[in-house]
C-alpha positions as CSV (number, residue, x, y, z in Angstrom):
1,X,0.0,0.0,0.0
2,X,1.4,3.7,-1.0
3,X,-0.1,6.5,1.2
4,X,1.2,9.8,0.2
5,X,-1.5,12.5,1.8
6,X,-2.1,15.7,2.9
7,X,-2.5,16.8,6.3
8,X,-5.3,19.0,8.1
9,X,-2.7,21.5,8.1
10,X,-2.7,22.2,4.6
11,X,-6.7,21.6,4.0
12,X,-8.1,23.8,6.4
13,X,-9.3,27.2,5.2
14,X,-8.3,25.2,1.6
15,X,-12.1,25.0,-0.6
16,X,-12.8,21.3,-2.0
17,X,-12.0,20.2,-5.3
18,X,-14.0,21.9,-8.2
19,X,-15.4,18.4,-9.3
20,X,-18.9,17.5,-11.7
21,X,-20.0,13.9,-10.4
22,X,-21.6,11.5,-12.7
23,X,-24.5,10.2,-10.8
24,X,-27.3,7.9,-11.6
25,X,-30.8,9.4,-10.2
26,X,-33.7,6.7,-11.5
27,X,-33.0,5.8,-15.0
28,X,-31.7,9.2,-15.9
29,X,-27.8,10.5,-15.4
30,X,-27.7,13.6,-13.6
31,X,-24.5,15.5,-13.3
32,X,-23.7,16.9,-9.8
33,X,-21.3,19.6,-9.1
34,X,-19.4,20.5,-5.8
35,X,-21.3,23.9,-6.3
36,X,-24.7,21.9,-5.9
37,X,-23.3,19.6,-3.1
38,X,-21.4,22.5,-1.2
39,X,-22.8,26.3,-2.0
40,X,-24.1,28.2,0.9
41,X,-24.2,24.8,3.3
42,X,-22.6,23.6,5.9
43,X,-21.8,19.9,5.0
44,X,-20.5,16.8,7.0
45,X,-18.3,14.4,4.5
46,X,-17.1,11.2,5.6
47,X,-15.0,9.9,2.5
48,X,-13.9,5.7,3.0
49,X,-12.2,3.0,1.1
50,X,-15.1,1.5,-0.8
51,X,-18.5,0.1,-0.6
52,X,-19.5,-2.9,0.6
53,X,-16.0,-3.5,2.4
54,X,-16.4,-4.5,5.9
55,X,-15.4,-1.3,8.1
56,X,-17.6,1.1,5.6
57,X,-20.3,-1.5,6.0
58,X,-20.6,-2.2,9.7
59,X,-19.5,1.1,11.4
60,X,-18.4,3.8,9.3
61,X,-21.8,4.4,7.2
62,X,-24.8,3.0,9.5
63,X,-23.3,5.6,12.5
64,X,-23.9,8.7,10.3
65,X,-26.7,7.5,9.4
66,X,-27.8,7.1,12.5
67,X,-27.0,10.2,14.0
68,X,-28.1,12.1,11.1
69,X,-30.9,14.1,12.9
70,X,-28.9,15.1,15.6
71,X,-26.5,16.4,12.9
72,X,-29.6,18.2,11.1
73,X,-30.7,20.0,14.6
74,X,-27.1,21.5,15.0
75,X,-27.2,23.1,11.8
76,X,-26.0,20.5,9.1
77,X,-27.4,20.5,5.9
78,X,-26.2,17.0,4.5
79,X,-24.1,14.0,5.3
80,X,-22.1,13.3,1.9
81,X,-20.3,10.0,2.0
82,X,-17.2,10.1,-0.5
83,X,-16.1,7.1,-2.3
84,X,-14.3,6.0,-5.1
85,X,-16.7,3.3,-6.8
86,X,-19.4,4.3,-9.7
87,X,-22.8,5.7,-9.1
88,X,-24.2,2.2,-9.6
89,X,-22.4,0.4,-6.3
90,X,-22.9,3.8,-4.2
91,X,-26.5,3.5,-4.9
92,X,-26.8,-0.2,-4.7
93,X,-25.0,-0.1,-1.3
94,X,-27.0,3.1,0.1
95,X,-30.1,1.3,-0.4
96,X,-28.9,-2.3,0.6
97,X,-27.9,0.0,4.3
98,X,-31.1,1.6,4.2
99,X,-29.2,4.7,4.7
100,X,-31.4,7.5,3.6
101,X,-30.3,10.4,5.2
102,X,-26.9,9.7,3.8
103,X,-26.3,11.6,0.1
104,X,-23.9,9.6,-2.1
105,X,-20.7,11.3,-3.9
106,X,-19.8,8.5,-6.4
107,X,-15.9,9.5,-6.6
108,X,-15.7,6.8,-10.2
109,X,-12.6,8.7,-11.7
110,X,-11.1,9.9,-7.9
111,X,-10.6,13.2,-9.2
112,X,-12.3,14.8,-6.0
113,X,-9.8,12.4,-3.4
114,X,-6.9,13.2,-6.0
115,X,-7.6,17.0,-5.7
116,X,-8.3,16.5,-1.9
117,X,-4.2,14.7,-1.8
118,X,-6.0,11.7,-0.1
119,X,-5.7,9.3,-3.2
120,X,-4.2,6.3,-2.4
121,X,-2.8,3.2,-4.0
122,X,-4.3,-0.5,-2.7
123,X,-2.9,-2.4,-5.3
124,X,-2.2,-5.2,-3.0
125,X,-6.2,-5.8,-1.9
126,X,-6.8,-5.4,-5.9
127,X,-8.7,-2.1,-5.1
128,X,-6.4,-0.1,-7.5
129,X,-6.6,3.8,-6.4
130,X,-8.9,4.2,-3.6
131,X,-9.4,7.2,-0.9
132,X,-7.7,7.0,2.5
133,X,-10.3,7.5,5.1
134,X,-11.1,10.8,6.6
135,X,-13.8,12.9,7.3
136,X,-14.0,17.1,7.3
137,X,-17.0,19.5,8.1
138,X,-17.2,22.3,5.2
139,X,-19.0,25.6,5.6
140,X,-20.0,27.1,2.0
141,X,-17.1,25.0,0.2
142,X,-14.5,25.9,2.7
143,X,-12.8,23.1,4.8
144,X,-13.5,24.1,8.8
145,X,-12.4,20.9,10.2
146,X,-10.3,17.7,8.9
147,X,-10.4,14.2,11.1
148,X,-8.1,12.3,8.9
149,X,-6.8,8.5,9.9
150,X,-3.2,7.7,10.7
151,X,-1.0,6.2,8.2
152,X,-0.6,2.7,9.3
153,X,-1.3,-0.9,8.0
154,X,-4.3,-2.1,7.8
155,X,-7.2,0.2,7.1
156,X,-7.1,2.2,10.7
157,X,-10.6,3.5,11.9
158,X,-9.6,6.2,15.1
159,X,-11.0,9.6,14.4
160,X,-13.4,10.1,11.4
161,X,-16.0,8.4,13.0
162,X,-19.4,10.1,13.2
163,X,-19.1,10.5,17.1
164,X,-16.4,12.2,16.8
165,X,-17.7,14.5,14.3
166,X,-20.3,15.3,16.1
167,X,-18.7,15.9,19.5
168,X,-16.6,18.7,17.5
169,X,-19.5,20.5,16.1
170,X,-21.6,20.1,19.7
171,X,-18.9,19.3,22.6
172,X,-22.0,18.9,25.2
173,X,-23.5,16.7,22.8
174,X,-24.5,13.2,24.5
175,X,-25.6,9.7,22.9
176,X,-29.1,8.8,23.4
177,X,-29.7,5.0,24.8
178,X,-30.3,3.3,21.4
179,X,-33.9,2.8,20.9
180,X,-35.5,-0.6,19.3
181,X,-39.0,-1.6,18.6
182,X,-40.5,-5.1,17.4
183,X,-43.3,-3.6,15.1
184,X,-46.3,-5.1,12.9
185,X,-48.0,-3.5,10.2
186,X,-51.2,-1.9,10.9
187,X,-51.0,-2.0,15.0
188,X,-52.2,0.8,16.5
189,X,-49.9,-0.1,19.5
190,X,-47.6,0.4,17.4
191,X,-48.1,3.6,16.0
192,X,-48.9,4.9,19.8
193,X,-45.3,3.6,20.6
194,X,-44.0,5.6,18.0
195,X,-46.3,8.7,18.5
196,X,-44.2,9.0,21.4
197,X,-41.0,8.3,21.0
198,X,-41.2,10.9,18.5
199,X,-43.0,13.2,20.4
200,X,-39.9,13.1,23.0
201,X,-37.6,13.7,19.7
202,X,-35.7,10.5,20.5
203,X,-34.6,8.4,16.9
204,X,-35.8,4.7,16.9
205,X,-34.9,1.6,14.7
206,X,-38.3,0.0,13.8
207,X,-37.6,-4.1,13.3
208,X,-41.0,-5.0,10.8
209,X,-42.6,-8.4,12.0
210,X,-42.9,-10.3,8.7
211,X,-40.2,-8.5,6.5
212,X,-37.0,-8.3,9.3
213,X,-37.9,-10.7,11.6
214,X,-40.3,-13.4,12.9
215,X,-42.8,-14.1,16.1
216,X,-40.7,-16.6,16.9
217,X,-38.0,-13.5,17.3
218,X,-39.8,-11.7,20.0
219,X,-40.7,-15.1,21.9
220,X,-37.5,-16.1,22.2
221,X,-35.9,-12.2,23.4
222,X,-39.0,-11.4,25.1
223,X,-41.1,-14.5,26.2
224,X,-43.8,-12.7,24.4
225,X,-45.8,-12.6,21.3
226,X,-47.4,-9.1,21.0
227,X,-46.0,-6.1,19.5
228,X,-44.8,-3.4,19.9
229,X,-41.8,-4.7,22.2
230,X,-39.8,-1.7,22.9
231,X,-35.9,-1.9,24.1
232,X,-33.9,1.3,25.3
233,X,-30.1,0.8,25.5
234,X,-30.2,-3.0,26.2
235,X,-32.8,-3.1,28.5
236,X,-36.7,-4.5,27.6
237,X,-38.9,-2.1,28.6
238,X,-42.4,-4.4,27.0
239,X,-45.2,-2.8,24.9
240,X,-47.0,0.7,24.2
241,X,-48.1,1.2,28.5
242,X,-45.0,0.2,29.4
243,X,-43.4,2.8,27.3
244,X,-45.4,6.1,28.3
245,X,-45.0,5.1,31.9
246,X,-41.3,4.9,31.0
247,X,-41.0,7.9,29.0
248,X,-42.9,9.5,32.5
């Protein structure tokens, strides 16, 4: 692996790239510009090796994506994840993730990593040119803030995590427990679980009885069969009652 890149001393106060992505929106192309992606917003990127690779796959992406909102109420605009790979993988991967508050920058050519000095060669994992993993907060196309990884082996994962993103822009900011509810389709139990979780503000990852998981899922972490089942940071707290006198 060669790593020749820049540091945060020389991007800061430095604009991005001037760069027109070729991006596939339906069954049309649509060219994107850094001017469309960056003018007059304030912009989280996380850029990463590739999609689909394990790191990108299990941590790096679904963390942004889960924070988003809390990004959006301290006054980001978007969440751009950066990659080397064509519109067709960024999109496929996006939606395999379920990641919709994350915008994909398909990076095909790496003329926006090149132009950001964090092209890099992986010849020896047969990735070719790829981007070394970093992460920046840019204010109307001007770099504010650069979390870039330390060159070592491997594919090192320290600093341009989302948490630590998001502790820079906020430094009082504090996780919420992770939320999880066992939901069906069409129970109004359900929907009054939901009502008021987001009635507190709190973000929520809905598992769908019948498309993520079985009854037999929720009988054998809960000893029950009704829904909703609601769990707060590894703790069962039970159904819809349970969860107002909780949220109490």
């Amino acid at each position: 692996m060669s790593v020749n890149i820049k540091t945060e001393q020389e991007l800061v106060g430095q604009n991005v790239p001037a760069v027109v992505f070729h991006t596939r929106q339906g069954d049309a192309w649509v060219d994107v510009s850094t001017d469309d992606l960056f003018k007059g917003k304030k912009v989280v990127v996380f850029s990463l090796p590739g999609a689909f690779t394990p790191t990108c796959s299990s941590t790096h992406l679904p963390r942004y994506n889960e924070l988003a909102k809390q990004f959006f109420a301290r006054g980001i605009d978007s969440i751009l994840c950066v990659s080397v790979n064509d519109t067709f993988v960024m999109n496929a991967w996006l939606k395999d993730q379920e990641a919709e508050n994350i915008t994909a920058v398909p990076d095909g050519n790496g003329e926006f990593t090149r132009g950001m000095g964090m092209l890099v060669g992986k010849e020896g994992l047969g990735f070719g040119d790829r981007s070394w993993r970093y992460s920046m907060l840019v204010n109307d196309g001007k770099i504010e803030k650069m979390f870039i990884e330390p060159v070592k082996e491997g594919d090192p994962f320290e600093v341009s995590d989302a948490d630590t993103m998001i502790k820079y822009i906020d430094p009082n900011w504090k996780d919420q427990d992770s939320i999880t509810l066992f939901t069906k389709p069409g129970c109004p139990f359900c929907a009054k679980a939901k009502a008021l979780l987001k009635e507190k503000g709190l973000s929520y990852e809905e598992i769908v009885l019948g498309k993520d998981a079985t009854v037999t899922s929720v009988r054998a972490i809960t000893g029950k069969t009704s829904v909703p089942q609601v769990f707060i940071g590894g703790k069962h707290i039970g159904g819809s009652d349970e969860l107002a006198a909780y949220l109490k």
